[in-house]
Backbone bond lengths (Angstrom), bond angles and torsions (degrees), N, CA, C in turn:
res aa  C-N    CA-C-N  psi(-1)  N-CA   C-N-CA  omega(-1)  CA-C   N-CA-C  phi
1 X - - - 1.451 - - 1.528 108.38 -
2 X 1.249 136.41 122.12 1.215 148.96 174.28 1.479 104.76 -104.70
3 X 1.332 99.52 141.57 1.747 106.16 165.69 1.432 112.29 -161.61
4 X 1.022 109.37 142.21 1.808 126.92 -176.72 1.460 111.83 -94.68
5 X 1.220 123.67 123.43 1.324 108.01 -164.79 2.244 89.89 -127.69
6 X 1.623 78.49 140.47 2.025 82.98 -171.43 1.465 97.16 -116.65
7 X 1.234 120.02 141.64 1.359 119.88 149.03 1.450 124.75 -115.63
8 X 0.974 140.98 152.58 1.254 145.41 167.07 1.510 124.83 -141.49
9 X 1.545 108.81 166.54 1.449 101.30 179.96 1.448 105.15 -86.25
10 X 1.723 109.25 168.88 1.289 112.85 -154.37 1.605 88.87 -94.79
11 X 1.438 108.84 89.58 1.493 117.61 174.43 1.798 120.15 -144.86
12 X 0.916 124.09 114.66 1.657 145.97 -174.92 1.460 100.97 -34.06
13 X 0.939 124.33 -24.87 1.721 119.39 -177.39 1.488 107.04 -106.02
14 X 1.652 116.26 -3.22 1.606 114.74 155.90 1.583 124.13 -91.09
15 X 0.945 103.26 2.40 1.659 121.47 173.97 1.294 126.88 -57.52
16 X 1.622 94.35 -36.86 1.990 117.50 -169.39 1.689 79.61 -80.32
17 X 1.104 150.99 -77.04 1.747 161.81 -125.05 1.185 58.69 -81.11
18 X 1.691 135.89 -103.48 1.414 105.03 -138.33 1.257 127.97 -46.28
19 X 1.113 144.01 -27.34 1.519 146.41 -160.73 1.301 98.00 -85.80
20 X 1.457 124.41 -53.29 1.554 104.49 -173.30 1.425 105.88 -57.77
21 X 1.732 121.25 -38.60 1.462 118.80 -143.84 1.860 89.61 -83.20
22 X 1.239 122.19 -4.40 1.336 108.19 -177.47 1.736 99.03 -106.75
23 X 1.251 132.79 -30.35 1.693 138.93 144.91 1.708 96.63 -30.86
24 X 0.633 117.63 -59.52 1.951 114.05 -170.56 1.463 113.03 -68.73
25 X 1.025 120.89 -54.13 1.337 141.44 179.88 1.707 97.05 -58.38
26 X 1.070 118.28 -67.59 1.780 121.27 -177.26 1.887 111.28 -36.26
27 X 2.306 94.46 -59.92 1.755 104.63 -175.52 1.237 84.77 -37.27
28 X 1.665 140.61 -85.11 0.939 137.47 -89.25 1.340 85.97 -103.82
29 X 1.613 145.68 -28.06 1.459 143.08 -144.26 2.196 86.41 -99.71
30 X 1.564 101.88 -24.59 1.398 98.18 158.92 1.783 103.26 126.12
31 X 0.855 93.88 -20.76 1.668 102.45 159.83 1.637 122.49 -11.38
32 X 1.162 145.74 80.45 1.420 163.61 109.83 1.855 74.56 52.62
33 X 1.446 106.76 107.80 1.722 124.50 155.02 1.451 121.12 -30.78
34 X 1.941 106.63 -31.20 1.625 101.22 -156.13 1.494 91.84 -110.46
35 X 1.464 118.80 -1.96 1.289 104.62 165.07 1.620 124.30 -104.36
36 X 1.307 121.33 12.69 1.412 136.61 173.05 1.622 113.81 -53.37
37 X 1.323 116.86 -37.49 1.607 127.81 -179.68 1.805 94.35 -76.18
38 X 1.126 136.11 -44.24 1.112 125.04 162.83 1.095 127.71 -50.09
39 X 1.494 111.74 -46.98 1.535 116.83 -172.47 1.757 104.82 -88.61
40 X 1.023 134.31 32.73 1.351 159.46 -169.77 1.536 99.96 -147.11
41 X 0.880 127.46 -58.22 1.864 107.10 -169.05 2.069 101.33 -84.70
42 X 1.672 107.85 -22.70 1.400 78.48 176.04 1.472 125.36 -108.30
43 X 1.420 90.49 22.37 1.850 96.53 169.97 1.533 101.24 -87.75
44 X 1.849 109.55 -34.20 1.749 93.70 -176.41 1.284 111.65 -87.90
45 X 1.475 122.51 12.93 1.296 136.48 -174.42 1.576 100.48 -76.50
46 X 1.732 118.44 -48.19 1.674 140.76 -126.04 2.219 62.93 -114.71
47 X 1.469 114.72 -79.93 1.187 105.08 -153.58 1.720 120.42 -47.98
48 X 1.482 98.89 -32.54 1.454 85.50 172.82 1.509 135.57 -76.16
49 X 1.848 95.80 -18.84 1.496 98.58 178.96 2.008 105.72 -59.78
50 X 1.109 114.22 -35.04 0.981 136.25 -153.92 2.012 113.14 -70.64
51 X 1.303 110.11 -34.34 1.710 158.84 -172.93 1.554 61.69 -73.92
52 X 1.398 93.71 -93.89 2.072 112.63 -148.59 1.483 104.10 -39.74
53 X 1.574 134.27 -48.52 1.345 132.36 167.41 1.746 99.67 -58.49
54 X 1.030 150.86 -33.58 0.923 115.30 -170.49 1.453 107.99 -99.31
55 X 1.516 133.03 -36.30 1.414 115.25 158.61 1.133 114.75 -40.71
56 X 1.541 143.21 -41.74 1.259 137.73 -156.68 1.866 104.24 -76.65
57 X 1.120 101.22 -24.63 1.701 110.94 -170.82 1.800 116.50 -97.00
58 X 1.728 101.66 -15.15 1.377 88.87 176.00 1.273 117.27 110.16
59 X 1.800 104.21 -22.62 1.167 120.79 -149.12 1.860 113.98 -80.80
60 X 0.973 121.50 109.12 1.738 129.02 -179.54 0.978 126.68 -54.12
61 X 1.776 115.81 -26.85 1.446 117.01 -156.03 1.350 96.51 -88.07
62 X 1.540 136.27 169.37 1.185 155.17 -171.09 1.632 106.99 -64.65
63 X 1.196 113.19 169.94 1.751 112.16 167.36 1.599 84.93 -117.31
64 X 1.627 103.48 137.56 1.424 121.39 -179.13 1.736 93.69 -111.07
65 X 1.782 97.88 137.24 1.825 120.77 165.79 1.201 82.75 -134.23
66 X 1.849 95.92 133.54 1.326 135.76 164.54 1.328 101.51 -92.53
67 X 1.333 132.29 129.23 1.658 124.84 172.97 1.876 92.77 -117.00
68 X 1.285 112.35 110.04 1.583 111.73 179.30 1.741 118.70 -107.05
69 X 0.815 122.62 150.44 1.203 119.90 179.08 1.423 112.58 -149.32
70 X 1.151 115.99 134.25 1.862 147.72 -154.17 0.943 102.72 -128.97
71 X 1.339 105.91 156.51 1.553 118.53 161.48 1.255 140.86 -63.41
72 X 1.797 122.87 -18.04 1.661 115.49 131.21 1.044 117.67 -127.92
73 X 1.412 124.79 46.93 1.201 124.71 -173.77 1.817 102.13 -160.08
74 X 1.395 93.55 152.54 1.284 118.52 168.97 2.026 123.32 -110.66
75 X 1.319 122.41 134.00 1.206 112.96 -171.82 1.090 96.94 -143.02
76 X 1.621 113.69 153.55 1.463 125.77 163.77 1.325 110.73 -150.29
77 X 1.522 115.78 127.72 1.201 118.96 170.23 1.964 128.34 -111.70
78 X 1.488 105.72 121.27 1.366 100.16 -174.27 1.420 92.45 -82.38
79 X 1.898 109.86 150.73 1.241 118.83 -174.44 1.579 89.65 -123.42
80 X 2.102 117.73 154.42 1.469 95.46 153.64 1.700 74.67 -142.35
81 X 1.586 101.65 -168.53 1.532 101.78 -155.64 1.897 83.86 -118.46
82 X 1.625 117.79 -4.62 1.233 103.40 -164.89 1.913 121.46 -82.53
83 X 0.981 108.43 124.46 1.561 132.09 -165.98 1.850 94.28 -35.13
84 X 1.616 112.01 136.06 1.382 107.12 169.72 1.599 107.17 -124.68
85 X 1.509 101.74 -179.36 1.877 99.49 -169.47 1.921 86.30 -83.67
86 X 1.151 82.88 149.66 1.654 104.52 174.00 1.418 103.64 -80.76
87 X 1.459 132.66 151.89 1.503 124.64 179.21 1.459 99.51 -63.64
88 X 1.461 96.24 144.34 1.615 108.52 169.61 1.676 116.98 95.00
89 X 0.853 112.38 -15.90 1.717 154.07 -179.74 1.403 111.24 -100.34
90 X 1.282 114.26 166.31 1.502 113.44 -154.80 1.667 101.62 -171.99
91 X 1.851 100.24 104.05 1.656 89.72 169.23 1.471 139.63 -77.03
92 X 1.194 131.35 -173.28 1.289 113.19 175.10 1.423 114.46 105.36
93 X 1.407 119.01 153.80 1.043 114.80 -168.87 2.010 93.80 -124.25
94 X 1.495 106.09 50.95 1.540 107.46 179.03 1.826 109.68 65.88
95 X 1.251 123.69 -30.35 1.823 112.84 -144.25 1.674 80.04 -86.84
96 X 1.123 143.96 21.25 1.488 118.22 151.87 1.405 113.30 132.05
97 X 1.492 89.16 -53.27 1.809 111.17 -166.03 1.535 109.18 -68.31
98 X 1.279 110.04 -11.93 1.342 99.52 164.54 1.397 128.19 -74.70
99 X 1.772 122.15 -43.48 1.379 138.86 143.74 1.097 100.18 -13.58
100 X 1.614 139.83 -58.09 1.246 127.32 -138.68 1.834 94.04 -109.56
101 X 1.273 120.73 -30.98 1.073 113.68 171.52 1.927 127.87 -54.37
102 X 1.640 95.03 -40.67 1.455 114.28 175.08 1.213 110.40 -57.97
103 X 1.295 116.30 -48.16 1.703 119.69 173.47 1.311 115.65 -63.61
104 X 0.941 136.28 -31.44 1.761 149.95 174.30 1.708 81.91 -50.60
105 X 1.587 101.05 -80.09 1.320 110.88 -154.83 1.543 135.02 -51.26
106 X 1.559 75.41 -29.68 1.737 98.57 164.79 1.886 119.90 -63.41
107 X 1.142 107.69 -53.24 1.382 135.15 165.19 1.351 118.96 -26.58
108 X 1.617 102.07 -59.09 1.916 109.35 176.91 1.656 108.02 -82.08
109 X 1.592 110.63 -28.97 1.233 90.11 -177.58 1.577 121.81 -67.16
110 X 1.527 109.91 -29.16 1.247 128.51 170.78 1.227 123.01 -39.40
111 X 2.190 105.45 -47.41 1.350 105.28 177.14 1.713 121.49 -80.19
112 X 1.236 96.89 -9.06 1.447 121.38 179.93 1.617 106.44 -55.88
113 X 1.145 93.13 -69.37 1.575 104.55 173.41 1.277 125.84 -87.48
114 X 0.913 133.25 13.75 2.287 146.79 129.48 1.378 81.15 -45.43
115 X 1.368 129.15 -78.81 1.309 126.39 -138.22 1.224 127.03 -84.90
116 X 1.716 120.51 -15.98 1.368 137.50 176.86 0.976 120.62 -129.06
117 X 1.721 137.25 111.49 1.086 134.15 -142.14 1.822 85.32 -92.05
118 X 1.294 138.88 -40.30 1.140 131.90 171.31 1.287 115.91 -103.13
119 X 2.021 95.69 117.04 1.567 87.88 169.31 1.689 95.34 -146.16
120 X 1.368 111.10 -176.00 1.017 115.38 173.36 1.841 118.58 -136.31
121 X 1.064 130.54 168.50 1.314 116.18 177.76 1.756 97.44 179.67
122 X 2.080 91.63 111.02 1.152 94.45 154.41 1.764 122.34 -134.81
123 X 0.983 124.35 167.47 1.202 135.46 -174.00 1.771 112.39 -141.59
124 X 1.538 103.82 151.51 1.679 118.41 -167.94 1.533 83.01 -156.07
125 X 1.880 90.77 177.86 1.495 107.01 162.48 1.148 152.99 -54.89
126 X 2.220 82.94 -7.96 2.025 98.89 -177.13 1.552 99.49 -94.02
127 X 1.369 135.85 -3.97 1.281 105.22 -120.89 1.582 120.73 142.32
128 X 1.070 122.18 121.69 1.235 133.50 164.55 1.441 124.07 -117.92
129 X 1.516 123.46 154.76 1.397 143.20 173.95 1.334 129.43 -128.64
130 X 1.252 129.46 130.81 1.896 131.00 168.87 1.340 93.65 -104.20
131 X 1.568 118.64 135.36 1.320 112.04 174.92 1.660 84.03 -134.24
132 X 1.304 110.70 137.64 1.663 114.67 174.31 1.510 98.65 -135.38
133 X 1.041 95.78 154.80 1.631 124.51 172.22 1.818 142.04 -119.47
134 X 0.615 107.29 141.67 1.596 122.56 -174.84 1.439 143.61 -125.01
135 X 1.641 134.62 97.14 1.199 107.33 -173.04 1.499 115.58 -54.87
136 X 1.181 95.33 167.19 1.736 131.04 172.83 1.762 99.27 -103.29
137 X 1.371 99.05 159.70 1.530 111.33 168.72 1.801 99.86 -134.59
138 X 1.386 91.33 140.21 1.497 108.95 -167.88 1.655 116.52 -44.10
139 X 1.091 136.16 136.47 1.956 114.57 -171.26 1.424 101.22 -79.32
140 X 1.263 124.87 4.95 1.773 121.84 161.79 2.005 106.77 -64.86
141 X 1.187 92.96 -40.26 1.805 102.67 -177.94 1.633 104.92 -83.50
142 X 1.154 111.55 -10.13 1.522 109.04 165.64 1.320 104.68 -61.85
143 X 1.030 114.64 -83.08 1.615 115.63 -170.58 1.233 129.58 -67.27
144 X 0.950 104.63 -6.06 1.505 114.35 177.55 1.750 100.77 -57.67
């Protein structure tokens, strides 16, 4: 199992580097050509939600992508470190912007999952993750 692991700071113009560098990483781990534009719009889909929680929180530390690769499968997980409401619980401090943040958040995950039939996404008080997945095709069918 190989995996590339990126960090960056939580900034909107590091978003594009991740997407190509996880587009490259996918061709090569074997990833199906016609799904690369997918796997490119929902990593900058996951990384920016991820940016936006952490500008919104204050938060300094980097946004971490795992780029993994398996034996028929391809995975990547966006990580951010910014704190979420626990079910039953409710963030925000009432003045609104949280309403509008939830809907944001709701929004990408939505497009997240249009675009990846396997994904996952959880979040706690440390921290949240999207981890999606992808077959691979064998490198015998590469060359073929």
């Amino acid at each position: 199992m190989a995996t590339v692991e990126l960090r960056f700071s939580a900034l909107p113009e590091h978003v594009r580097t991740a997407r190509l560098v996880a587009a490259a990483v996918a061709r090569r781990a074997g990833v199906d050509e016609a799904v690369l534009d997918e796997v490119r719009l929902a990593v900058g889909e996951a990384c920016t939600r991820a940016v936006g929680l952490h500008q919104h929180g204050g938060i300094s530390a980097p946004v971490k992508v795992l780029l993994i690769e398996e034996e028929k499968q391809f995975s990547i997980e966006v990580g951010d470190e910014a704190p979420h409401a626990v079910p039953g619980g409710r963030a925000g401090d009432g003045s609104g912007d949280a309403d509008v943040e939830t809907e944001e958040d709701e929004m990408g995950l939505a497009v997240i999952s249009g675009l990846v039939d396997d994904v996952e996404v959880s979040a706690g008080e440390h921290g949240g993750s999207i981890r999606m997945r992808w077959p691979t095709v064998p490198p015998a069918t590469l060359l073929a």
